[in-house]
VOBA-1610 file (N, C-alpha, C; in pm, whole numbers, padded with zeros to 5 digits, always signed):
BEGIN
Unk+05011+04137-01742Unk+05110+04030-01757Unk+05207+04032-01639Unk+05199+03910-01613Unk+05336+03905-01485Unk+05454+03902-01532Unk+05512+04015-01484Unk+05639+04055-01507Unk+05831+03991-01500Unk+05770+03905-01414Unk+05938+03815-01430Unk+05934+03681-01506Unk+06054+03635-01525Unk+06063+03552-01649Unk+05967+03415-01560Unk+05903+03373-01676Unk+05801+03271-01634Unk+05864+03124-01684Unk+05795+03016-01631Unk+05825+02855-01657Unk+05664+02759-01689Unk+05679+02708-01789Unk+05599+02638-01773Unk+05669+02505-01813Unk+05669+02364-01700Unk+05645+02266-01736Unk+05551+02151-01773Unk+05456+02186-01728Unk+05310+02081-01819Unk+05293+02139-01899Unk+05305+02139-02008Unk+05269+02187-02131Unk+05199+02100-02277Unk+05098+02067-02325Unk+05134+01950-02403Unk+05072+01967-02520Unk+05128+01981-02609Unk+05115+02026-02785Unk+04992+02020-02811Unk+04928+01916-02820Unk+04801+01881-02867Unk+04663+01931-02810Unk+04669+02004-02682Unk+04638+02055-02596Unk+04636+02186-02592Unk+04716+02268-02705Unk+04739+02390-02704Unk+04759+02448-02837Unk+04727+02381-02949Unk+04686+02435-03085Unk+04586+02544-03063Unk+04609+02681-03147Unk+04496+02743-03132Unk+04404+02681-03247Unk+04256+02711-03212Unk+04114+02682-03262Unk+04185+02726-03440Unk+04212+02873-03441Unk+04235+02894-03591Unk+04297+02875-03671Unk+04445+02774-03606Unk+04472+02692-03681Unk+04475+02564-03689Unk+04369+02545-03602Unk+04276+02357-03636Unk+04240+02409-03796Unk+04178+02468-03765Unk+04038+02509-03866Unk+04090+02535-04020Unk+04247+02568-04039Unk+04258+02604-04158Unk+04324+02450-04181Unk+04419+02366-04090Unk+04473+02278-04112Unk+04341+02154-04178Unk+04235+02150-04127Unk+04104+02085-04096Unk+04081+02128-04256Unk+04043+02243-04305Unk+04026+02277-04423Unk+04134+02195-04528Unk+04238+02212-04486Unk+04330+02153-04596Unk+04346+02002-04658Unk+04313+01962-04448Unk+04255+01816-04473Unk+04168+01758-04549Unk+04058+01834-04492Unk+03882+01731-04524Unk+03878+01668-04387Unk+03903+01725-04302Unk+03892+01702-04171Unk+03812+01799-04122Unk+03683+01691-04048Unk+03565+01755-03982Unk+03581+01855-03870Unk+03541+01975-03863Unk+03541+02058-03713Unk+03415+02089-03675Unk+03363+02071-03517Unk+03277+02125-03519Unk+03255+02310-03448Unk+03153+02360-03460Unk+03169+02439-03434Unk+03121+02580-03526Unk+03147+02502-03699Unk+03094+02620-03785Unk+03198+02704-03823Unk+03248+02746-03747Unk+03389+02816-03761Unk+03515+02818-03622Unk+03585+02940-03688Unk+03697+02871-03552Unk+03672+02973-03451Unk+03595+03052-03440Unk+03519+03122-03328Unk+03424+03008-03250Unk+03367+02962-03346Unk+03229+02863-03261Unk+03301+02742-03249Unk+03414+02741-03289Unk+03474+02606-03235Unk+03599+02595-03142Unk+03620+02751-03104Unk+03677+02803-02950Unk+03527+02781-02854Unk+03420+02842-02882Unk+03311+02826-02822Unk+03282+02727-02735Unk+03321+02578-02854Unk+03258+02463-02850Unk+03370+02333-02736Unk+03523+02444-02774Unk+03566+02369-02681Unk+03565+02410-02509Unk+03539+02599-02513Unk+03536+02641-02411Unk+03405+02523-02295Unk+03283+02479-02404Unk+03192+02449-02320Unk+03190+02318-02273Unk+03303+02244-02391Unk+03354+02072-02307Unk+03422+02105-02213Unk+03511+02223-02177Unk+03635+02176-02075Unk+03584+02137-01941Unk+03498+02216-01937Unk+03426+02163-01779Unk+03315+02061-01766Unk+03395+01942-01847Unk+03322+01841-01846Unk+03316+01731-01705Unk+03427+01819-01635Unk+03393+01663-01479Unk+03454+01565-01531Unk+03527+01543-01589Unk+03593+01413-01608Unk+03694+01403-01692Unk+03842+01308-01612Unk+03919+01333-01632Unk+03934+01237-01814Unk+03845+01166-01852Unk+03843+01064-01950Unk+03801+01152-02025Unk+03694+01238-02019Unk+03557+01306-02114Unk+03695+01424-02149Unk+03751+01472-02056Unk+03840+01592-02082Unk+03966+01494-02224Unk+03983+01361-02155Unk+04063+01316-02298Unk+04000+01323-02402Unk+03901+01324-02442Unk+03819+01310-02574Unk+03855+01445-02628Unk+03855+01520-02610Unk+03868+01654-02664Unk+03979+01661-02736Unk+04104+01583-02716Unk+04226+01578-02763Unk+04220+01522-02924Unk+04101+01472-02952Unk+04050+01360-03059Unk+04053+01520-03208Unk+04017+01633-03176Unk+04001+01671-03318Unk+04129+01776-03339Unk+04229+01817-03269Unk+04398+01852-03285Unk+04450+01714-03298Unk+04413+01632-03292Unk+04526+01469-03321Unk+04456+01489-03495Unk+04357+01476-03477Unk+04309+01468-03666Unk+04398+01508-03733Unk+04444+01659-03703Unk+04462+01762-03795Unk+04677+01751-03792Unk+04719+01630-03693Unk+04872+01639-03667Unk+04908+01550-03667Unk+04909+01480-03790Unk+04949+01335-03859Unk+05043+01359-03966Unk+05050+01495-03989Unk+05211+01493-04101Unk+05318+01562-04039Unk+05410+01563-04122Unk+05493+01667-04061Unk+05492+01798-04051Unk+05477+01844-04194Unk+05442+01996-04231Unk+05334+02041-04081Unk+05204+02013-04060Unk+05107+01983-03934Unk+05194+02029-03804Unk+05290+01906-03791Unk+05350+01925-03650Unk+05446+02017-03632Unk+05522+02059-03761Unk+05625+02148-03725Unk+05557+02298-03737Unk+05447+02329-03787Unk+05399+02444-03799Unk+05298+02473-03645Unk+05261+02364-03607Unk+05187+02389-03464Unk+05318+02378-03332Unk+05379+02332-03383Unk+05503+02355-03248Unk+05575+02476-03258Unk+05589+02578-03408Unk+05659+02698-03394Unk+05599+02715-03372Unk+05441+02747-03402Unk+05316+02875-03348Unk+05264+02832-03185Unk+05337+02719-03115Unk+05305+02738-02969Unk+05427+02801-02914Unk+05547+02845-02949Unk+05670+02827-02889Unk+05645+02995-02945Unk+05599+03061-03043Unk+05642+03174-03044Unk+05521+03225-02987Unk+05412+03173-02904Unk+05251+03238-02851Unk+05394+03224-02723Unk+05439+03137-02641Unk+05510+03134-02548Unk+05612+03264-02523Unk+05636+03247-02601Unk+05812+03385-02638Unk+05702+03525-02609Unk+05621+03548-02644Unk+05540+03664-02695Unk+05440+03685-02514Unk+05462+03580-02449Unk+05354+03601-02340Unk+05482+03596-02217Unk+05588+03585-02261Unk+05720+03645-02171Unk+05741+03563-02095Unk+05758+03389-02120Unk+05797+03279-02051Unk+05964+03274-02129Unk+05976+03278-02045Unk+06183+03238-02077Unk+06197+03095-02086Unk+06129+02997-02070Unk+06147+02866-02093Unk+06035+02747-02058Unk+06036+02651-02119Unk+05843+02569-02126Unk+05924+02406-02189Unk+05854+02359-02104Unk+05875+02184-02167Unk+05742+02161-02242Unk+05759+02143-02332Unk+05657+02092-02436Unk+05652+01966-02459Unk+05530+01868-02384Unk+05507+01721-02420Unk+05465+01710-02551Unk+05460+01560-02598Unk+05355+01507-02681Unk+05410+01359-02738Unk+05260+01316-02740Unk+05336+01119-02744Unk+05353+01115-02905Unk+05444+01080-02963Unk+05458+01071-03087Unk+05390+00903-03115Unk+05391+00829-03098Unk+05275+00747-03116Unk+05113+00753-03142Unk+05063+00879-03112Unk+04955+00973-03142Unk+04944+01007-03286Unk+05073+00991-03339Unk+05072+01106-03480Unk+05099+01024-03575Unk+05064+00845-03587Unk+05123+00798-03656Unk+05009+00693-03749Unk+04918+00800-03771Unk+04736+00722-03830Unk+04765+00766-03979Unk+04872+00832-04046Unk+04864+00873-04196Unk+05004+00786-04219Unk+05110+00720-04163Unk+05197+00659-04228Unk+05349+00775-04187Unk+05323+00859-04040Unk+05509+00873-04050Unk+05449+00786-03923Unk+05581+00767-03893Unk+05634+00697-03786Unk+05682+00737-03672Unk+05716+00727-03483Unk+05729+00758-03434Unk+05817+00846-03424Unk+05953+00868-03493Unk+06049+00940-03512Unk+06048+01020-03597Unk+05951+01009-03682Unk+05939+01123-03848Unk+05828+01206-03726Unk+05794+01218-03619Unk+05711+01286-03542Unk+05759+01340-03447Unk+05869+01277-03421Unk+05985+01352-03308Unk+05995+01450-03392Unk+06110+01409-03506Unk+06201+01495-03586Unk+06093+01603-03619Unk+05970+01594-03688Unk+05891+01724-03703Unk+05891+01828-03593Unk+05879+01772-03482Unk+05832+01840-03378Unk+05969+01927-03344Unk+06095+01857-03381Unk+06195+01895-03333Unk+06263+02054-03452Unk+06180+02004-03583Unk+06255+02126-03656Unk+06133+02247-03637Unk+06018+02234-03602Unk+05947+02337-03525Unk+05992+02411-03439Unk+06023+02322-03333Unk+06118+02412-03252Unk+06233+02473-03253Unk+06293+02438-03385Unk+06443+02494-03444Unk+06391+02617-03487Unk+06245+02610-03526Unk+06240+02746-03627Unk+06204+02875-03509Unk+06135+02822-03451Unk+06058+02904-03355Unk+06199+02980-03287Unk+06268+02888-03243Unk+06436+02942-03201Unk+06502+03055-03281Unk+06489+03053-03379Unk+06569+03080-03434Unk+06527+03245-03475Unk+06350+03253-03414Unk+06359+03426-03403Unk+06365+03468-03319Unk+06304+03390-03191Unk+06254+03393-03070Unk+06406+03330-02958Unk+06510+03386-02970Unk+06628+03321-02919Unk+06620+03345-02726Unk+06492+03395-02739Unk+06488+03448-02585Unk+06443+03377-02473Unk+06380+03250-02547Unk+06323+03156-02482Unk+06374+02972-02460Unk+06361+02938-02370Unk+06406+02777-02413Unk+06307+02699-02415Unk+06308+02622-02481Unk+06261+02518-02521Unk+06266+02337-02484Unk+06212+02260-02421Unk+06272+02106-02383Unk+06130+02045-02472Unk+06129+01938-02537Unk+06051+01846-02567Unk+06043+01728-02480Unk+05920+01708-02447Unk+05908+01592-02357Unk+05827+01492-02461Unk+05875+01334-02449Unk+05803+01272-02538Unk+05692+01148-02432Unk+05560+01183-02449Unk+05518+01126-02363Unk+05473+00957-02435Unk+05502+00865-02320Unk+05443+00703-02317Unk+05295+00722-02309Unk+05230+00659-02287Unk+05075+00638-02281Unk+05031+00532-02225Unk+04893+00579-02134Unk+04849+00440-02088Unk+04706+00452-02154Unk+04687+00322-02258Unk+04549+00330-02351Unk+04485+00231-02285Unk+04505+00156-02194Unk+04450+00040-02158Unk+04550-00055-02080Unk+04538-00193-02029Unk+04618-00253-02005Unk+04720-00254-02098Unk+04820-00261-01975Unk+05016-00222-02052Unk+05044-00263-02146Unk+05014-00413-02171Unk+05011-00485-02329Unk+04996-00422-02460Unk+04864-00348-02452Unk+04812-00310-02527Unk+04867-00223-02629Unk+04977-00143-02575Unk+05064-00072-02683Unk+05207-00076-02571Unk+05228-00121-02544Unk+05374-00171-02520Unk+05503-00140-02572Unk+05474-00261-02697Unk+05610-00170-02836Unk+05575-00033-02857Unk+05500+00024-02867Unk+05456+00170-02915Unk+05545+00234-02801Unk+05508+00215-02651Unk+05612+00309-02524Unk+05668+00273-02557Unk+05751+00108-02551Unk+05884+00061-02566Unk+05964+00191-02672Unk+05895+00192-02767Unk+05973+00256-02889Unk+06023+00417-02828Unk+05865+00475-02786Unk+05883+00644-02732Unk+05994+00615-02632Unk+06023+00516-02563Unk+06171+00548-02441Unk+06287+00528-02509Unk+06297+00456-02615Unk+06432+00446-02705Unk+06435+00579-02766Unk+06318+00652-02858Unk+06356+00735-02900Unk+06378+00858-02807Unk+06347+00866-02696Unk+06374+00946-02595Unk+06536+00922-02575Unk+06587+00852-02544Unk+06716+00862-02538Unk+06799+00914-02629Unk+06744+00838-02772Unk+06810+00891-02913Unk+06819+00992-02931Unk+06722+01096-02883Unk+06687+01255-02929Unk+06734+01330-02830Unk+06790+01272-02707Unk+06849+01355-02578Unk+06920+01420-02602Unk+06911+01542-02549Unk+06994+01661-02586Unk+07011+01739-02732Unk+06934+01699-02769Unk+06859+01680-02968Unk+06748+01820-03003Unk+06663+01828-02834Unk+06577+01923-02868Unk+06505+01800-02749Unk+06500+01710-02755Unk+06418+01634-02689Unk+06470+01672-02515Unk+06431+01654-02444Unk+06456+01692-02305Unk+06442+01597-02184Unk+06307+01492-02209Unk+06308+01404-02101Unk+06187+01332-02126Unk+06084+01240-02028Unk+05977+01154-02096Unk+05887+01125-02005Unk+05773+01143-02054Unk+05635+01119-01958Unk+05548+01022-01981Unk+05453+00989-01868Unk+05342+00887-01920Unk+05221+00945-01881Unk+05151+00985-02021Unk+05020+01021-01977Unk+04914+00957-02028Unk+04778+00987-02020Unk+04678+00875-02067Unk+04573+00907-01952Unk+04473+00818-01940Unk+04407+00738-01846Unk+04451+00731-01685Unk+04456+00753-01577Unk+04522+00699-01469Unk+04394+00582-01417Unk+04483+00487-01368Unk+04383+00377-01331Unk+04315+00311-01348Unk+04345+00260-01496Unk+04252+00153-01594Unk+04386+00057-01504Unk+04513+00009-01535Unk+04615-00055-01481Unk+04710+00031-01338Unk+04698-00037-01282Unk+04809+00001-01153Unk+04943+00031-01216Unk+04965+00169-01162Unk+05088+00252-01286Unk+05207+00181-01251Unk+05210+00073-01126Unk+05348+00052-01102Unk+05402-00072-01249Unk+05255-00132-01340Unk+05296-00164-01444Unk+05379-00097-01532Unk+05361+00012-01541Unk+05491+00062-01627Unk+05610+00104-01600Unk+05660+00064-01442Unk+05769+00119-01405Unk+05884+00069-01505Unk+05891-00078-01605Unk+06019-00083-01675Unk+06025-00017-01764Unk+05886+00076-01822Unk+05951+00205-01960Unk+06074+00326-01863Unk+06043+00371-01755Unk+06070+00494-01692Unk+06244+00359-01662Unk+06234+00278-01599Unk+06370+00217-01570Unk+06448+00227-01664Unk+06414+00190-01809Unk+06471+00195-01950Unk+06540+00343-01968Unk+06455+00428-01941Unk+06528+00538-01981Unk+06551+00604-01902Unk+06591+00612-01757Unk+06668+00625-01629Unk+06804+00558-01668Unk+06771+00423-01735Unk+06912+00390-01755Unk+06967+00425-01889Unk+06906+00536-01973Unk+06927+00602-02088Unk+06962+00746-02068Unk+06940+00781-01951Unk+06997+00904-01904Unk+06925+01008-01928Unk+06741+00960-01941Unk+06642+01022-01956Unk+06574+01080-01851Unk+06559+01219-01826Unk+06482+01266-01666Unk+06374+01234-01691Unk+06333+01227-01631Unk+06145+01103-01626Unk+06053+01254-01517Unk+05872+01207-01575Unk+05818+01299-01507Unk+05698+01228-01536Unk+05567+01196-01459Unk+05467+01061-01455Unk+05373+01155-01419Unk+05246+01165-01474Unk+05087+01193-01422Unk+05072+01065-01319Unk+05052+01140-01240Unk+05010+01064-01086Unk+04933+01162-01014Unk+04843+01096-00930Unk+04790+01217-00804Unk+04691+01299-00856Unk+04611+01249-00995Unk+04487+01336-01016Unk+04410+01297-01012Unk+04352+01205-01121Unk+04175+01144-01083Unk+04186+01061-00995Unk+04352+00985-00950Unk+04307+00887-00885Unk+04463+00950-00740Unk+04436+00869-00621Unk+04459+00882-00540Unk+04657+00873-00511Unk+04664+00926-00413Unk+04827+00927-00342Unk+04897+00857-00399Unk+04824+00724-00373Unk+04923+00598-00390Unk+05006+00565-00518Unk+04908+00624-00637Unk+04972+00653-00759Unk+05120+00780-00768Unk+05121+00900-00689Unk+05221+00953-00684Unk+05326+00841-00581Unk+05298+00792-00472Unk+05395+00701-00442Unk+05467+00620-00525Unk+05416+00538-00677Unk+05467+00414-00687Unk+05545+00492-00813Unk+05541+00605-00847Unk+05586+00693-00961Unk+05678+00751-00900Unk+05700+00811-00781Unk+05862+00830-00692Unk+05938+00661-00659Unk+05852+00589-00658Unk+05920+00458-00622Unk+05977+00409-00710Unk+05933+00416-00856Unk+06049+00366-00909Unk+06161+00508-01035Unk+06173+00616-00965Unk+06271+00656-00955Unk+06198+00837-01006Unk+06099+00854-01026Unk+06031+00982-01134Unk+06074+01083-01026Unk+06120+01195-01027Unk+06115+01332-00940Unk+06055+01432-01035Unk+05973+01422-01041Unk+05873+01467-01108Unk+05740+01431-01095Unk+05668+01531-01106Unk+05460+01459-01097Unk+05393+01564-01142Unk+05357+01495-01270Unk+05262+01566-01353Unk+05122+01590-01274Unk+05089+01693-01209Unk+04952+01690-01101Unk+05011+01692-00965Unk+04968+01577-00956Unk+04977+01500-00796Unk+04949+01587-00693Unk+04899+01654-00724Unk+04805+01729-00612Unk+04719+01659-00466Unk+04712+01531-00534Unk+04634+01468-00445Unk+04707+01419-00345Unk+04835+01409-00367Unk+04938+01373-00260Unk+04869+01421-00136Unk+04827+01503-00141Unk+04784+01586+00031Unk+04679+01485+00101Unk+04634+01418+00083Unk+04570+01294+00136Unk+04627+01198+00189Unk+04755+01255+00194Unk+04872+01119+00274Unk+05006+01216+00305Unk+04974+01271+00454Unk+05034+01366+00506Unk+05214+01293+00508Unk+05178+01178+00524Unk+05334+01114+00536Unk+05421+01132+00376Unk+05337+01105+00267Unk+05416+01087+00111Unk+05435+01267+00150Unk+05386+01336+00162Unk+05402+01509+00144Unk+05540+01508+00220Unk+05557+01459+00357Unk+05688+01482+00402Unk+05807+01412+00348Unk+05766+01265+00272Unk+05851+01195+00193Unk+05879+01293+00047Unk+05803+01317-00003Unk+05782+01434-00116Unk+05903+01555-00085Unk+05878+01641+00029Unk+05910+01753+00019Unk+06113+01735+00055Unk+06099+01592+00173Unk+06254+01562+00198Unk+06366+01491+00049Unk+06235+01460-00045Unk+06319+01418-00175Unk+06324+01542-00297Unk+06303+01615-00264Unk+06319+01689-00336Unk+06170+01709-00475Unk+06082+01628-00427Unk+06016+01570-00553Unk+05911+01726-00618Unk+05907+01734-00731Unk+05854+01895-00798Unk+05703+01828-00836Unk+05608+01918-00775Unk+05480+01878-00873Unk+05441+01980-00955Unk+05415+01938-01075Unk+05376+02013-01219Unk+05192+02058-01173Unk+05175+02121-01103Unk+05040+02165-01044Unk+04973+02257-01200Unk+04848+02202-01240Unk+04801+02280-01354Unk+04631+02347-01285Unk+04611+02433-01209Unk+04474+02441-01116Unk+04368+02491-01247Unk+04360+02503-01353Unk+04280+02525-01435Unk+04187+02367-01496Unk+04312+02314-01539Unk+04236+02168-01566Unk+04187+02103-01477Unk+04238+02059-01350Unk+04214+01995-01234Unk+04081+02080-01200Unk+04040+02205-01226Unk+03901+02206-01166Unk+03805+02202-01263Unk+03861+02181-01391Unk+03741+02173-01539Unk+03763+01999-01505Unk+03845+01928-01475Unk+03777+01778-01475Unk+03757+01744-01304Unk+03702+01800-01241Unk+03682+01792-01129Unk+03729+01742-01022Unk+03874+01735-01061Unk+03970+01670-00914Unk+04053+01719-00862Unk+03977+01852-00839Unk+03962+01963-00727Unk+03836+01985-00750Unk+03759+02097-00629Unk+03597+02109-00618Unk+03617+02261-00695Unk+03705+02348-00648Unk+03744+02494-00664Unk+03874+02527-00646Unk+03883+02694-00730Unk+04056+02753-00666Unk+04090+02778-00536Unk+03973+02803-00473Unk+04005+02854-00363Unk+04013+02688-00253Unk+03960+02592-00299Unk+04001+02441-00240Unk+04087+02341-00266Unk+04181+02406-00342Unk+04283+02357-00403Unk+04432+02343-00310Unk+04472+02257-00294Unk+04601+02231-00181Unk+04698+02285-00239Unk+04722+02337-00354Unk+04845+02315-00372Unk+04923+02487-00264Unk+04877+02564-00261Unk+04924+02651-00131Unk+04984+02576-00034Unk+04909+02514+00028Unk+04913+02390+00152Unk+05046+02289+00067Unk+05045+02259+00039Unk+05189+02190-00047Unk+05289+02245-00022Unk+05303+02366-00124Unk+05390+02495-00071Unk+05424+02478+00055Unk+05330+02538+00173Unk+05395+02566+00288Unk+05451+02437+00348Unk+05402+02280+00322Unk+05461+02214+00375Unk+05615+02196+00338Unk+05635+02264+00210Unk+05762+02202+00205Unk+05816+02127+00013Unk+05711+02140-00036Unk+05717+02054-00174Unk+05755+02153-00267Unk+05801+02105-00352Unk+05815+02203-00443Unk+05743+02213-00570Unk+05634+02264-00505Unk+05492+02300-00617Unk+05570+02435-00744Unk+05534+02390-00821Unk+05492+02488-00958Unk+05383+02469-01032Unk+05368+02607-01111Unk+05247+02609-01182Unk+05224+02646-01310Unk+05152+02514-01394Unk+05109+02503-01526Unk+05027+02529-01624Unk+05005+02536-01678Unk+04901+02529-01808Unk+04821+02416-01845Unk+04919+02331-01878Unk+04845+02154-01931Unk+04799+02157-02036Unk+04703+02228-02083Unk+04672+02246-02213Unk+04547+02416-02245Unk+04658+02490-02273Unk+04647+02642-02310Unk+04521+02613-02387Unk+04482+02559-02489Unk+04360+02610-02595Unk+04253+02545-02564Unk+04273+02417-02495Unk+04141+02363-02444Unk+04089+02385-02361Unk+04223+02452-02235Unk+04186+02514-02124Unk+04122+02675-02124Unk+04186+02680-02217Unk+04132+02849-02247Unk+04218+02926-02147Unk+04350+02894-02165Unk+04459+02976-01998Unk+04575+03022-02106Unk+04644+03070-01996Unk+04778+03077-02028Unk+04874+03099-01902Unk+04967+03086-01846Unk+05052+03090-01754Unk+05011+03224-01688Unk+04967+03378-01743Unk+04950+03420-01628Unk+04830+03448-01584Unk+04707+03414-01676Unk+04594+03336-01582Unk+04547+03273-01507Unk+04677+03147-01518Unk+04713+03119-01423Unk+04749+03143-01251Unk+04837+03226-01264Unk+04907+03327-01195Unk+04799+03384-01131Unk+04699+03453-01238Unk+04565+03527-01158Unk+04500+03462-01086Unk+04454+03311-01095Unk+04390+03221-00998Unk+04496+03249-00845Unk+04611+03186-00865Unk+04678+03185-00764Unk+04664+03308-00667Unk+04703+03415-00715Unk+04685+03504-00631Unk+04560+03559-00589Unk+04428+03541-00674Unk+04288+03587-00628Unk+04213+03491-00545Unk+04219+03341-00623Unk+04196+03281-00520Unk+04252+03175-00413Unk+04363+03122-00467Unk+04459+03034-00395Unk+04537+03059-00298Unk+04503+03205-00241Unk+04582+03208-00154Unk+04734+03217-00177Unk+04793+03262-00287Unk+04939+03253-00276Unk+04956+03405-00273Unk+05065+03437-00239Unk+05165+03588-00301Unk+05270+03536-00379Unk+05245+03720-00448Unk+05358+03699-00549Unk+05462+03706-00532Unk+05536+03676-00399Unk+05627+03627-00359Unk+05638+03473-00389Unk+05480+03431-00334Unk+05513+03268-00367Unk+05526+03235-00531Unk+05497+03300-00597Unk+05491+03301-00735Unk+05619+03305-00797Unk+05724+03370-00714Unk+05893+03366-00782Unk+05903+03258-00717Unk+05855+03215-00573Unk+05989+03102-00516Unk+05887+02978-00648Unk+05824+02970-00682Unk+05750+02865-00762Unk+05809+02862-00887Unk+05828+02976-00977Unk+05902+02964-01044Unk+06011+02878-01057Unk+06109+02971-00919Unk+06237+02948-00922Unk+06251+02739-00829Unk+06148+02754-00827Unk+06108+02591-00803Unk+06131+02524-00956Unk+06065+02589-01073Unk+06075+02549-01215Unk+06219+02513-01234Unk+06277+02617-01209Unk+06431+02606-01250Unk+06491+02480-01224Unk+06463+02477-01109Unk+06519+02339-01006Unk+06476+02202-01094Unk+06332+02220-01131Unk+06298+02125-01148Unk+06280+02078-01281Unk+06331+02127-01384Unk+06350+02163-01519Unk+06431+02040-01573Unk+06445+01983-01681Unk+06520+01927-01773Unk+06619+01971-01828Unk+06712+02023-01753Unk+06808+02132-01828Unk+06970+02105-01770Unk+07040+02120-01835Unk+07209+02097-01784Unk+07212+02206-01676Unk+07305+02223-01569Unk+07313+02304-01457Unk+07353+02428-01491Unk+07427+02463-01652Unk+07458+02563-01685Unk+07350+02691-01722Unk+07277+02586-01768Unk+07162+02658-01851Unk+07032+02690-01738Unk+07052+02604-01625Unk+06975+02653-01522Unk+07047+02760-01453Unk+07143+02821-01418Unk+07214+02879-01384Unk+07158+03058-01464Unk+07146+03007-01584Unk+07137+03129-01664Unk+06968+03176-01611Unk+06886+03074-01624Unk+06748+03123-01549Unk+06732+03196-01398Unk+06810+03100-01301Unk+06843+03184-01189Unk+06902+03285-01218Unk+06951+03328-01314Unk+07037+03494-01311Unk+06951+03564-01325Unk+06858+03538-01441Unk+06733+03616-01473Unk+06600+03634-01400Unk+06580+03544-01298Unk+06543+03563-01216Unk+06565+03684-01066Unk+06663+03664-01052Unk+06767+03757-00996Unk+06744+03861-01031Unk+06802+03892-01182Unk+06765+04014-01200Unk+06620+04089-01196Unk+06527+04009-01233Unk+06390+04070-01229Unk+06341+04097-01054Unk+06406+04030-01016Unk+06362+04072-00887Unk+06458+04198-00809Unk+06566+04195-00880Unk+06621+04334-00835Unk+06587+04439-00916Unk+06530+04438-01005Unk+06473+04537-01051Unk+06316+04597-01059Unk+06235+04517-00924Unk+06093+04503-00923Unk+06075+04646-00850
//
């Protein structure tokens, strides 16, 4: 285990249920698993993840959505990710998830916040060692139309829940069924709600998508790795301060990267950006932050030097009042004076 306090910001609920408690939730349901059991149905997801595709990799999300349509569901899978977190020695993790996802049994977008939100009260409340931000992600299912009121709603309740437990708001989905600069008025809405915004850009599909996601106001990029294909956005990138949420586990199970060891985000780093590094989704990925960590340093070319300034890139780039970032840089600090 890597030893100083860790960050994860891609993080995203649905993505990181463990297998064994699909399987009992699934039981309680009458909800199908495959797999046989929750061994063969760790198995079964280990052998989709490296499906090559960033769509085929969404499908997988289809049998943890089954099983997290109530509340009881969501608040019991958000303490048991927040205390797997506390226990693997991350001092703080933004936890996505679109609450529009959770609303096929009759709660509603906010009876899915609020679940999610007293999960994380509980998990707090043993685990006081860690922080916690909820990110509530928008979605792109298709052309923008198509669920519209549904984002419309996730950026209102993003504001409502600010500082609530809720933390800030993403758009994930699909990239490139619609040109993302269609959704720049959800992210405007809650820019002018006093919501920090953070956009999947820069993975299956090209640069130009991290451009139009800094253009209308995101310092943040879920991926965007691909930025490095447009040496000019990297220097626009690194002079704005802009953080990419780099996850090198998923990006090479849906193939947009070839390998760890061909992966830019090093090359990012040295230009100047302020790369950190994620998870994205712990149970499907079969990772955890310092497996992560192990790629980086075995094959990515980083040191674990670059591994604190990345961190301490997290800090920076975090959803958090300046006080409470303040307290991470201390702890940071300290672990490194005591290495």
């Amino acid at each position: 285990m890597i030893r100083f306090p860790k960050i994860d910001l891609h993080l995203h609920l649905d993505g990181s249920v463990e297998p064994e408690t699909i399987w009992v939730l699934a039981a309680q349901q009458g909800v199908t698993v495959g797999g046989g059991s929750p061994e063969g149905y760790r198995r079964l997801i280990a052998e989709s993840a490296n499906c090559g595709s960033v769509n085929r990799y969404l499908e997988m999300f289809e049998t943890p959505l089954a099983v997290m349509q109530d509340r009881e569901s969501l608040t019991r899978v958000t303490r048991e990710l927040i205390e797997t977190l506390s226990a693997q020695g991350l001092c703080y993790a933004e936890v996505r998830f679109a609450p529009q996802l959770h609303t096929r049994r009759g709660l509603s977008q906010a009876d899915a916040v609020e679940a999610v939100i007293e999960g994380r009260r509980q998990a707090l409340e043993s685990r006081p060692g860690i922080g916690i931000g909820i990110l509530l992600c928008t979605m792109c299912v298709g052309p923008e139309a198509a669920n519209w009121k549904e984002n419309w709603e996730t950026a209102e309740l993003a504001g409502a829940y600010l500082g609530r437990g809720v933390a800030g708001m993403d758009l994930a989905g699909a990239e490139g069924i619609v040109p993302l600069r269609n959704f720049a008025p959800l992210f405007h809405r809650a820019l002018e709600l006093g919501v920090p915004c953070t956009c999947h850009a820069g993975d299956s599909q090209g640069p130009e998508t991290v451009r139009e996601a800094m253009d209308f106001g995101v310092r943040r990029i879920g991926h965007g790795h691909r930025i490095c294909e447009d040496k000019d956005l990297c220097r626009r990138a690194a002079a704005e301060g802009i953080v990419l949420e780099i996850c090198p586990t998923s990006n090479i199970q849906c193939r947009t990267q070839p390998s760890y060891r061909a992966h830019p985000a090093k090359a990012l780093l040295d230009m100047g950006i302020a790369v950190t590094i994620n998870t994205d989704n712990m149970a499907l990925a079969g990772v955890s932050l310092d497996t992560e960590y192990g790629h980086c340093l075995r094959e990515m070319g980083f040191s674990e030097k670059d591994l604190v300034r990345m961190a301490r890139n997290a800090v920076e780039g975090a959803f958090l009042p300046e006080a409470e970032k303040t307290v991470l840089r201390n702890r940071l600090d300290q672990a490194e004076k005591s290495r």
